[in-house]
C-alpha positions in Angstrom: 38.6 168.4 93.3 36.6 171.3 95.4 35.9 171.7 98.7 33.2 170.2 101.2 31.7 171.5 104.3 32.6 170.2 107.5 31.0 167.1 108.2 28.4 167.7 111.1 28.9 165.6 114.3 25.7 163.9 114.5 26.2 162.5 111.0 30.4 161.8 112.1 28.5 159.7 115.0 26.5 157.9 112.8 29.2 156.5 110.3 31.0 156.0 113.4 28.5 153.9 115.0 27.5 151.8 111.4 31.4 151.3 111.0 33.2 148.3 112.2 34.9 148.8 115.4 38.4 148.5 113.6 37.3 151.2 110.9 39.0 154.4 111.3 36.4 157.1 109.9 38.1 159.9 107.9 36.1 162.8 107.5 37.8 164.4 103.8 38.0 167.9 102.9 37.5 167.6 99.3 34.6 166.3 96.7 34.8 164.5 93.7 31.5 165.8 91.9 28.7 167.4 94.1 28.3 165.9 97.4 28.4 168.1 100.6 30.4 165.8 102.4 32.8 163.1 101.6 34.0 160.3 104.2 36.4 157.7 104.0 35.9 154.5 105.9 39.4 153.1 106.4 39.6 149.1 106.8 43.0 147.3 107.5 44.4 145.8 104.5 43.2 142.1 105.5 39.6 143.1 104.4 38.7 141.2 101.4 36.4 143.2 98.9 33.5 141.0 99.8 33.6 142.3 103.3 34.6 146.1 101.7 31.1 146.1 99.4 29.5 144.9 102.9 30.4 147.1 104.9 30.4 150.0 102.3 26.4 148.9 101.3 25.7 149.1 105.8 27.0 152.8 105.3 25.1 153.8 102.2 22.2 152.8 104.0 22.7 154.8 106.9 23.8 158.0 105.2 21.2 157.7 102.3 18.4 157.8 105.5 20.6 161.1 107.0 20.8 163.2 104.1 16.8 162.1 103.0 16.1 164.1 106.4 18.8 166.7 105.4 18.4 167.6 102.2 22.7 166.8 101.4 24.5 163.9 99.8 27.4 162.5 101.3 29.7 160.0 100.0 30.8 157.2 101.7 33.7 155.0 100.7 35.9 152.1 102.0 39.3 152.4 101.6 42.0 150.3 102.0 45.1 151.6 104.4 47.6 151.1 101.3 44.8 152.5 98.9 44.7 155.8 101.6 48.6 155.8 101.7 48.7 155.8 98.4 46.6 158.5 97.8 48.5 160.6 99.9 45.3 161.0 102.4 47.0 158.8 105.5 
């Protein structure tokens, strides 16, 4: 995996703000492919993966709009806790 840049505040804010209120939002220091930035959106365990893709396809809607006006691509993913702890990341 290779590094990202920072992920810039006004584009934390907006995850942040398109999240559900008992998301944590994890901005990641690494990529899988290309993308400039990479953040986790992680959900307590009790979220079914109904709710997961839901909340995922809110986020992918708001970050498609943010790096159409800024020319990046930034992956957004919902993650689990166990899935995080797992992957050493919590």
């Amino acid at each position: 995996m290779k590094p990202t840049k920072p992920v810039p505040q006004d584009l934390l804010e907006l995850v942040q703000k398109t999240a559900p209120p008992e998301a944590e939002v994890v901005p990641l220091s690494w990529a899988y492919e290309d993308e400039d930035y990479n953040i986790a959106i992680v959900m307590p365990d009790t979220v079914d993966r109904l709710e997961a893709r839901q909340i995922e396809d809110r986020l992918i809607d708001a970050v498609m709009d943010y790096d159409a006006a800024h020319g990046t691509f930034t992956l957004c993913m919902v993650w689990h806790q166990r899935e995080m702890a797992r992957a050493g990341v919590l």
